[in-house]
Structure formats: C-alpha cells, structure tokens
C-alpha positions as CSV (number, residue, x, y, z in Angstrom):
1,X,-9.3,-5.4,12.9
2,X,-13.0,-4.5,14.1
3,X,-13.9,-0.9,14.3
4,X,-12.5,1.0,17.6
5,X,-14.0,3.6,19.7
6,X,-10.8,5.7,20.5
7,X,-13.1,9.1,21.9
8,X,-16.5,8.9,22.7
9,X,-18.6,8.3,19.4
10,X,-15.2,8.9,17.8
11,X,-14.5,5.5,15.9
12,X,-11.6,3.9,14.6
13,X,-12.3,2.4,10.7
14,X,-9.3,1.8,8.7
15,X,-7.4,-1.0,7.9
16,X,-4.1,-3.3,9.2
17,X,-2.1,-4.0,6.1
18,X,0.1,-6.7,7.9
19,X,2.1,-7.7,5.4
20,X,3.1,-4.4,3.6
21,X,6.8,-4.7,3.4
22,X,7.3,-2.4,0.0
23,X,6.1,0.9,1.2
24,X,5.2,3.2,-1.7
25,X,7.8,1.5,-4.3
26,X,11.4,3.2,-2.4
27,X,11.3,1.9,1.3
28,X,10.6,-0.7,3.5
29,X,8.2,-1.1,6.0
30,X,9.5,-3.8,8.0
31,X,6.4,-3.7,10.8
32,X,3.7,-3.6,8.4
33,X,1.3,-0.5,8.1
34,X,-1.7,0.7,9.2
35,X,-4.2,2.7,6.9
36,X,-6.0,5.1,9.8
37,X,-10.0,6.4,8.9
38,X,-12.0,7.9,11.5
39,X,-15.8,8.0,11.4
40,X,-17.1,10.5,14.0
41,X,-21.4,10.6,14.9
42,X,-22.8,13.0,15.6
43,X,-25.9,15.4,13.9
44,X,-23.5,15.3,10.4
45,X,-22.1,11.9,10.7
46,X,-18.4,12.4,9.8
47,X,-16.0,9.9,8.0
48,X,-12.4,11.6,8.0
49,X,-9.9,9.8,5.3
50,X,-10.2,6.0,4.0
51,X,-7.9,3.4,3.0
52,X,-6.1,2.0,0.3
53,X,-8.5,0.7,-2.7
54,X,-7.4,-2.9,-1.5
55,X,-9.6,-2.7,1.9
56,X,-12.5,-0.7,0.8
57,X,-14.3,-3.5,2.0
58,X,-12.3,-4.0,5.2
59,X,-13.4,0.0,6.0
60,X,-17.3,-0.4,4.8
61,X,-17.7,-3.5,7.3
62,X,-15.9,-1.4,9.8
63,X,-18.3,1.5,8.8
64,X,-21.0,-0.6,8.9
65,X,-20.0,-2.5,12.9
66,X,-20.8,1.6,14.2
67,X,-24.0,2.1,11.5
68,X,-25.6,2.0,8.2
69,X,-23.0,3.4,5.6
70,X,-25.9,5.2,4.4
71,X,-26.3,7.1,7.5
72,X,-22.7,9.2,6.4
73,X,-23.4,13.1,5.6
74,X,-20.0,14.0,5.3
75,X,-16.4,12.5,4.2
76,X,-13.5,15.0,4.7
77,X,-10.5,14.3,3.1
78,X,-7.1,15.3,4.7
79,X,-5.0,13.4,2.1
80,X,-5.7,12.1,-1.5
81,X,-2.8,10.2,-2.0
82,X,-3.7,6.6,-3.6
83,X,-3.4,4.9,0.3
84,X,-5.7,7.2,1.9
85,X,-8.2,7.6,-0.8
86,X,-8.3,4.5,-2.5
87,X,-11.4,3.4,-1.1
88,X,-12.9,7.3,-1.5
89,X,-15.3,6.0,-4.9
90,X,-16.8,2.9,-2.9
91,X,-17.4,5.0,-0.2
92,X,-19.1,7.6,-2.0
93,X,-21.0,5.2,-3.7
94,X,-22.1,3.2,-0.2
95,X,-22.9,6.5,1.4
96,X,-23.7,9.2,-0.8
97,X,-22.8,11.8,1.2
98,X,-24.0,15.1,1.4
99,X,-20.3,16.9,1.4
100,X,-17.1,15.8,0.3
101,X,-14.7,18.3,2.1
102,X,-10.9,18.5,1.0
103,X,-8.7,21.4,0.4
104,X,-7.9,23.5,-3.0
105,X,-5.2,20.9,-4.2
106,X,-7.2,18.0,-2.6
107,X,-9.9,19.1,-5.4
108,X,-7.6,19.2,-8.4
109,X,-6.0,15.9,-6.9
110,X,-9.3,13.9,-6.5
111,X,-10.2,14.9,-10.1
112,X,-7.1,13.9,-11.4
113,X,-7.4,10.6,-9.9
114,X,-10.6,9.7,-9.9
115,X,-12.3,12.3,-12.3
116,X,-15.1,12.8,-9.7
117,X,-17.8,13.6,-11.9
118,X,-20.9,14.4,-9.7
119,X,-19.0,14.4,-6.2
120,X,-20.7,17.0,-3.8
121,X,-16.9,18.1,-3.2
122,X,-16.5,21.6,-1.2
123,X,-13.8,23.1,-0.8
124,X,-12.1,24.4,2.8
125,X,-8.9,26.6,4.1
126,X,-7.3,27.0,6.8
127,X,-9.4,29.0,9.3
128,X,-12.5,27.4,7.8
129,X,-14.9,25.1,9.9
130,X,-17.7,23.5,10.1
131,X,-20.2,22.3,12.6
132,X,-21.5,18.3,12.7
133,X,-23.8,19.2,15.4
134,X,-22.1,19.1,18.8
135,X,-18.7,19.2,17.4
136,X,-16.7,21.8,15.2
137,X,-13.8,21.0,12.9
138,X,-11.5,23.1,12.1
139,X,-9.0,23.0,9.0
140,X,-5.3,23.5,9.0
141,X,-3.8,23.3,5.1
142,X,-0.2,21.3,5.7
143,X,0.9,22.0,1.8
144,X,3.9,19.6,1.3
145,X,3.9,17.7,4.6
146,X,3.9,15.8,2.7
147,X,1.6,16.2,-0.6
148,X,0.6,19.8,-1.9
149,X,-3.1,18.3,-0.5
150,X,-2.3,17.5,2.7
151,X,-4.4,19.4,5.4
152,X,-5.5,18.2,9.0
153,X,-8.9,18.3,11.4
154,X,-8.7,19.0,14.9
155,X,-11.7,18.2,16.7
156,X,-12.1,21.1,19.6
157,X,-14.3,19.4,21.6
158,X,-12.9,16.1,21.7
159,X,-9.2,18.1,21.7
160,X,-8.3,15.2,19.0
161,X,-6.0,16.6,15.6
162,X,-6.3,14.1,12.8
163,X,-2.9,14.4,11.6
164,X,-2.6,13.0,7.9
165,X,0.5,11.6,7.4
166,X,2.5,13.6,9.8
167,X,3.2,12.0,13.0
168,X,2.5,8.7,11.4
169,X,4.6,5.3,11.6
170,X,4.3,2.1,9.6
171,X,3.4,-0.3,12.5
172,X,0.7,-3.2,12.0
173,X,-0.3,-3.7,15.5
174,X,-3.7,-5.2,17.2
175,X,-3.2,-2.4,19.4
176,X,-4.5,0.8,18.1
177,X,-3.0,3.7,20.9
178,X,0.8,4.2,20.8
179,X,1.8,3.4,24.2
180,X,0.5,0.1,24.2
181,X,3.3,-1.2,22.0
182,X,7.3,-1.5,22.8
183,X,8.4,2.5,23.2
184,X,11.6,2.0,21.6
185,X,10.7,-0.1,18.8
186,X,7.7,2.2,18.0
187,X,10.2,5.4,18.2
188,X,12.7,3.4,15.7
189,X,9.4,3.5,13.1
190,X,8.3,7.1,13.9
191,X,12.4,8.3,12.9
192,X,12.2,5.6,10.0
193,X,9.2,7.2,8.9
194,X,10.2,10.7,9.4
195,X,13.9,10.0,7.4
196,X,12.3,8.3,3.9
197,X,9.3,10.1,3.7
198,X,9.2,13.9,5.5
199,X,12.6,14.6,5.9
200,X,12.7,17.1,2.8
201,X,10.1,19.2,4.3
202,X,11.5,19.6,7.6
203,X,11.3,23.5,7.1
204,X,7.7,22.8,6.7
205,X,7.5,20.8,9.3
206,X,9.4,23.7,11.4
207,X,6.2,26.3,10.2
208,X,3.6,24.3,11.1
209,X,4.6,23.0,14.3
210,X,5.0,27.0,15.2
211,X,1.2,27.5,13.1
212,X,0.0,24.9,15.8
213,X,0.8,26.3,18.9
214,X,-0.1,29.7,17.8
215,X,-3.6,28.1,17.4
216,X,-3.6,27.3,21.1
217,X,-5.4,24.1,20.1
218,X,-6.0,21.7,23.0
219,X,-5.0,18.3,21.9
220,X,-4.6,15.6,24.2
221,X,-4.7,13.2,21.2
222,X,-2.7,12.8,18.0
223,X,-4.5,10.3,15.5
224,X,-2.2,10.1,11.9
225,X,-3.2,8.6,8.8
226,X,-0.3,5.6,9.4
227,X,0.4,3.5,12.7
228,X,-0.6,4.3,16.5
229,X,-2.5,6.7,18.1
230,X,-1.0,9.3,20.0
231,X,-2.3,10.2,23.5
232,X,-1.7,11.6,27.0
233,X,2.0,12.4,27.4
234,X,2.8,10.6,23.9
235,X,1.1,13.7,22.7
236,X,4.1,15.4,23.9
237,X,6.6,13.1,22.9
238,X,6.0,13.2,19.1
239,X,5.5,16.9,18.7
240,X,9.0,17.5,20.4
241,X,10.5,13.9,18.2
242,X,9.2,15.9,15.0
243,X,10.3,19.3,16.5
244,X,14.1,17.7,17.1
245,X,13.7,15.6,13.8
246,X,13.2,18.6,11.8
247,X,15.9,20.8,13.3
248,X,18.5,17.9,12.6
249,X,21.2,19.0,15.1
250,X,24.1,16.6,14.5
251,X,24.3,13.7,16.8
252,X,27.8,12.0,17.7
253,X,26.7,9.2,15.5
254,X,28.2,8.0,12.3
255,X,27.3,5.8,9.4
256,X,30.1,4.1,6.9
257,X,28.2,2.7,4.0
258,X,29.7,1.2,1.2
259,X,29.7,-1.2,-2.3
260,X,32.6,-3.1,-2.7
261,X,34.3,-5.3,-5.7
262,X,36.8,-7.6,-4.5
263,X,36.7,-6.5,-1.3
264,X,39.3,-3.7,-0.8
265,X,36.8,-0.9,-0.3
266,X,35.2,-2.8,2.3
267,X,38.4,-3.4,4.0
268,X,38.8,0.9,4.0
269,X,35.4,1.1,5.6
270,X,36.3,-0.9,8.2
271,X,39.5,0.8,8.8
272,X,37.9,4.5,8.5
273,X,34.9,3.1,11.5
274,X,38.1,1.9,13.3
275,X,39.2,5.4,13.6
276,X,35.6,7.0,14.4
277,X,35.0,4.5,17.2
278,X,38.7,5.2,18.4
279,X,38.1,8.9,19.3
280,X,34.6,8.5,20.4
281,X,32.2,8.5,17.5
282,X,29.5,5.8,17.3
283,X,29.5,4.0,14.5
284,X,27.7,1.8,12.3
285,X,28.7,-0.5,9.1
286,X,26.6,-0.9,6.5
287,X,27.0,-3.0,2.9
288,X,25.0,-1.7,0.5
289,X,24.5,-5.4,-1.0
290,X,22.8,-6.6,2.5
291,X,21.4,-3.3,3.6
292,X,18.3,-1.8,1.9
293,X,18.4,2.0,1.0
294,X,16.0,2.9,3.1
295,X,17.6,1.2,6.5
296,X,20.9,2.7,5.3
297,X,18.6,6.4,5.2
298,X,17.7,5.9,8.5
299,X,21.2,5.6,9.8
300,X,22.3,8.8,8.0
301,X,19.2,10.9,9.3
302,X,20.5,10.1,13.6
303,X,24.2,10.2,12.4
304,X,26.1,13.4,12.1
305,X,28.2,12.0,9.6
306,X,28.5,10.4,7.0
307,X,31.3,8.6,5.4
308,X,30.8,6.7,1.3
309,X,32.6,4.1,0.0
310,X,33.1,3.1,-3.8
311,X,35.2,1.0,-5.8
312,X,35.7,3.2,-9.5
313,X,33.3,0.9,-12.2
314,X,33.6,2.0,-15.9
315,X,35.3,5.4,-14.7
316,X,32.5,6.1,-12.1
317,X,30.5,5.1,-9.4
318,X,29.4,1.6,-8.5
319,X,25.4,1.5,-9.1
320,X,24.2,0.8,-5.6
321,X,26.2,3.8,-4.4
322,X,25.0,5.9,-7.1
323,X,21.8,5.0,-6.3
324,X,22.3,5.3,-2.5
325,X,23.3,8.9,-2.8
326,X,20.5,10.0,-5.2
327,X,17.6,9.1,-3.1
328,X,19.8,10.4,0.1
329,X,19.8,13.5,-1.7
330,X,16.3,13.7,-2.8
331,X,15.8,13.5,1.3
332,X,18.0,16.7,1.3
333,X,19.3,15.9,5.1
334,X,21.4,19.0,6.8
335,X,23.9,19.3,9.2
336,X,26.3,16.6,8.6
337,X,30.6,16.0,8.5
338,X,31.0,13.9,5.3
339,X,33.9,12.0,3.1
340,X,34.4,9.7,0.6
341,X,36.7,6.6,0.4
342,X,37.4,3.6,-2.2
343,X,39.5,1.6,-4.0
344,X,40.4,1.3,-8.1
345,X,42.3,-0.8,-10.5
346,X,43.5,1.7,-13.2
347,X,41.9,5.2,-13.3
348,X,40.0,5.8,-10.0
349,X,37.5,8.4,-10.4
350,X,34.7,7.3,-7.9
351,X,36.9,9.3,-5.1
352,X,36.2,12.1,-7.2
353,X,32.6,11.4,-7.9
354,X,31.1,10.7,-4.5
355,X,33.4,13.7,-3.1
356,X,31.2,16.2,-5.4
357,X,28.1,14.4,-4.6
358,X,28.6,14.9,-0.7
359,X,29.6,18.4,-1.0
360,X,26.1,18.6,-3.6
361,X,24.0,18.0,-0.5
362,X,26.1,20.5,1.3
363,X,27.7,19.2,3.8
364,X,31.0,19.6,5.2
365,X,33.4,17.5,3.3
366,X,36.7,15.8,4.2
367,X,39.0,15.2,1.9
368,X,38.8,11.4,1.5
369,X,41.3,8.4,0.5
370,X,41.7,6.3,-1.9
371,X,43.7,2.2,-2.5
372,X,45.1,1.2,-5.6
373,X,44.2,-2.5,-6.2
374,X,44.1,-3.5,-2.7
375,X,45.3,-0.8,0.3
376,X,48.3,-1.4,1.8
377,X,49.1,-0.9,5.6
378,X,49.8,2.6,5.1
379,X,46.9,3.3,3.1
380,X,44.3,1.4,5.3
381,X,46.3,3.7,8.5
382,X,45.2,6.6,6.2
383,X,41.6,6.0,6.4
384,X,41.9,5.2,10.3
385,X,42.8,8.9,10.2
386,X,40.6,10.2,8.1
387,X,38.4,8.4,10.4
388,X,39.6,10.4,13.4
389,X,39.7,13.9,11.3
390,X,35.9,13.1,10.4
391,X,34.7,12.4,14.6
392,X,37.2,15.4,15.6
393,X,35.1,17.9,12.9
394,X,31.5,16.4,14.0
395,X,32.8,16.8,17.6
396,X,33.5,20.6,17.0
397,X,30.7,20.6,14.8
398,X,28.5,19.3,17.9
399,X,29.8,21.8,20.4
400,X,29.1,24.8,18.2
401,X,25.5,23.8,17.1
C-alpha cells in the first residue's frame, strides 16, 4: 500500500503484511496484519515507529512518495519490539536523523537488539515533550502494555494518540480507518487481539485508561501500531471495548474444550454443553485437535466459564490440554465458573490434574466428572448436570458482579 495522508501532513507509512497467519510464534492471525508507521512534516520532520525488518523497503518508498528520507530530523520510537523496529537501522541509515527519541527501557531495548553504536538516541518520560515546529508531542510511558518499552505520542494539535500496540488489531485491509471495514468482524480482531496478547495486563490497562482521561487529552483519533485507524465515534468505541475487556465481568457465555482418545471424553463434552444450553448458558464446542490455541483463548476471554476435558495419558494430562491450559494461564483471565471432565481406562488422574490447574488460575471450580472406559447413561446424565450446576453458578455469579 502507498503512503496515506490520514491528518493533514500527518502520513500513513507502514506496511500490509497480507499473508501473516503465525503471529509472533503462539497465535493466529487469521486477517493478516498491518505494521502502522506515521511520518508527520512539519519544522522537525517526525517519523513515529517502523515496521518489521522484512518491509524496510516497503516503509522507505512510502517515506520517500511524502519526501526525501533524508529530509527526516527525528524518529520516535513508541515500541522496540522486532515488528515495530525492524526496519529502525535502515532507517537510520536513509535518514540520519537528528534524534532518536524512545523511553528509558526503549534505550536498553534498542541496544540490546541492535547495539546502536553512534544512534543520536534521547531519552523521554512521561510529561516530557517536544516541539517539531507547529506541533507538540507529548509522551505517555505504557510499561507492560505490553513491553516494559512501550510508551505512546499524542499529537495536541492534530488531537491524534499514536497508540503502540494498544488498541491495535491484526487486520490486512486496503482500507486504512476502522470504520470502513465490516464492524463486527473488525470487533471479533480487536477482542482476539486483546485475549492472546494484553489480556495479562489488564490492571495496566485499567491505570492507564484512568492516566488518559486525567490528561484531558483531546483525541478524536486513535492510530495503533497494528490494524485500522480509529476515528470519530470509533474513538469512543475502543476506549470503552478496552475499558470492558480489561474489567472482564463474566458474560453468560461458556466454552467446553476438550482432547479426546477414543472418543468418550468428547461424548462428556457434548453432554456437559447439553446441560449449559439447557438452562440458558450459551455455549460453544471446541476440539482441541481442530481448534488452534489461540481461537480456543478467544472463546474463554467472552465466556464466563469454562469447562476442560481430558482423557488420563501416562497418569496425566493429554498434551494438547496441557498445553491449552498453560498458555491460558500465562493470559491470567479472571472472573470465571470453571470444571473439569474426562474419561480413563485404569487409573484416571487427569480429573485431578486439570481440577488443580483451574483452581491455579483461580477461578471458581466445580467439582467435575469423570467415565471409566466409555460413560454410561448415568454417567453422561452426570455431566448434563454438572452442566446445569456450572450455568446456575455463572448465573449467580452474573447477578452479583
């Protein structure tokens, strides 16, 4: 994609990565992603973040459709990590810039990676600023939303925050503002987004949110490091998305995920779902063999409960599961009605295992059920109940939050 003026003399540079589908090694991207850089001119002409190393050429030509790469004073960076910095040596190189600005961990960061020797860096906090000439930026350190690094520009007079990655989505698009694009889809990639990558700061999230509006910054335009630009009244929408997202009320929602052997554990998880659908609980399936970890995160983040399903292997867990409820717990979601199910042929321990693995991430945990072999009527009626006992606690849980 060409460069794009998105505010007067404020320019659009990145890159579309279109067919990014492995997003940082742990989740999928399914829509692509976007890798967002923003040259601004004015007096100091102003490139804020780059790409990844891959389109450094990609951002120079679209440096070079606004003016001479050599005609760059200052590059600020907001976020060092690999995707949004890549490109930071060929730029430096192309422009030579006056000032490299990035925060106190951005410093030790850009060392570490690229060793920097010679970089005009300079260091800036929150409350600092500097004047390009008719514009002021001001700084607002973000440490760990999502990188200790991260920090964001707010542009008064153009009333535009350059985010970093908060706010962002993974969405290739020819479009470049957020409500040119499908609202729900686009909404389905700012929760996807939120759930794998800044769910565990969502206390964060909470503080800086408040910092924000105790700034009394004017912004009218919302411009992350990933996806679509926010403007007008999707300004709005995302701060209270990410304001909701981090609080994580429950929802009547509930996700049944499972790995099975020879199928009896999956016939349990249909049974529990029957009885969360039963009394009123929406609920969704998911195979651990079809569904990626990440899609199966997603779920869990809108549900307000969650229900895990294992056949015992070798006296433990089956590997998918294990796996399934390590990187859920690295994610550290709150708020949720929880319980374990699953079958065994002779000793049966996975009951056991998931059960202390759920109540590890602190949640509110069921007793669960488990099948011998394959369940029996009785057994699969059990886990219709426990079904019902889960959607009756989230229900209470619901009306208390």
């Amino acid at each position: 994609m060409s460069a794009y003026e998105i505010k007067k003399d404020v320019h659009w540079v990145g890159a579309v990565d279109w067919d990014r589908r492995n997003f940082h090694g742990y989740s999928l991207s399914p829509k692509g992603t976007t890798y967002n850089a923003f040259l601004i001119k004015d007096q100091k002409n102003t490139i804020i973040d780059t790409v990844e190393d891959r389109f450094a050429g990609t951002l120079l030509c679209n440096v070079s459709q606004v003016m001479e790469p050599s005609k760059v004073d200052y590059i600020v960076v907001n976020h060092v990590e690999p995707d949004h910095s890549g490109a930071l040596p060929r730029l430096i190189e192309a422009c030579k810039p006056e000032k490299v600005f990035c925060s106190v961990m951005g410093e030790k960061a850009i060392k570490e990676y690229y060793g920097a020797d010679g970089w005009p860096l300079q260091v800036v906090k929150t409350g600092d600023s500097l004047c390009i000439g008719s514009r002021t930026l001001h700084f607002l350190e973000t440490r760990m939303l999502h990188w200790p690094d991260s920090m964001m520009t707010y542009v008064a007079e153009d009333k535009l925050l350059i985010s970093s990655d908060a706010f962002g989505q993974n969405y290739a698009s020819s479009e470049r503002f957020a409500d040119e694009v499908d609202q729900a889809e686009l909404m389905r990639q700012v929760s996807r987004y939120y759930a794998n990558i800044v769910l565990p700061y969502s206390s964060v999230t909470l503080k800086i949110l408040e910092e924000v509006g105790k700034l009394k910054w004017d912004v009218d335009m919302i411009a992350p490091d990933h996806g679509l630009v926010w403007r007008g009244a999707g300004v709005g929408t995302v701060l209270e998305a990410y304001r909701r997202f981090a609080e994580q009320k429950p929802t009547n929602q509930a996700v049944v995920f499972y790995d099975t052997m020879w199928r009896s554990t999956e016939r349990m998880a249909h049974a529990v779902a029957d009885g969360l659908a039963a009394s009123g609980t929406s609920v969704r399936i998911m195979s651990l063999k079809s569904d990626h970890h990440s899609d199966v995160m997603s779920e869990v983040f809108e549900s307000g409960a969650v229900l895990a399903g294992s056949a015992t292997h070798n006296n433990g867990v089956l590997p998918l599961v294990a796996a399934m409820l390590t990187y859920m717990k690295g994610l550290r979601p709150m708020n949720k009605v929880a319980a374990a199910f699953g079958s065994y042929g002779w000793s049966g321990e996975a009951l056991k295992h998931v059960t202390e693995m759920l109540q590890g991430m602190h949640f509110d945990v069921i007793e669960g059920v488990r099948a011998k072999n394959r369940p029996t009527h009785e057994q699969l009626k059990a886990c219709v109940e426990l079904g019902a006992t889960v959607a009756k606690a989230l229900q209470a849980k619901i009306a208390s939050s």
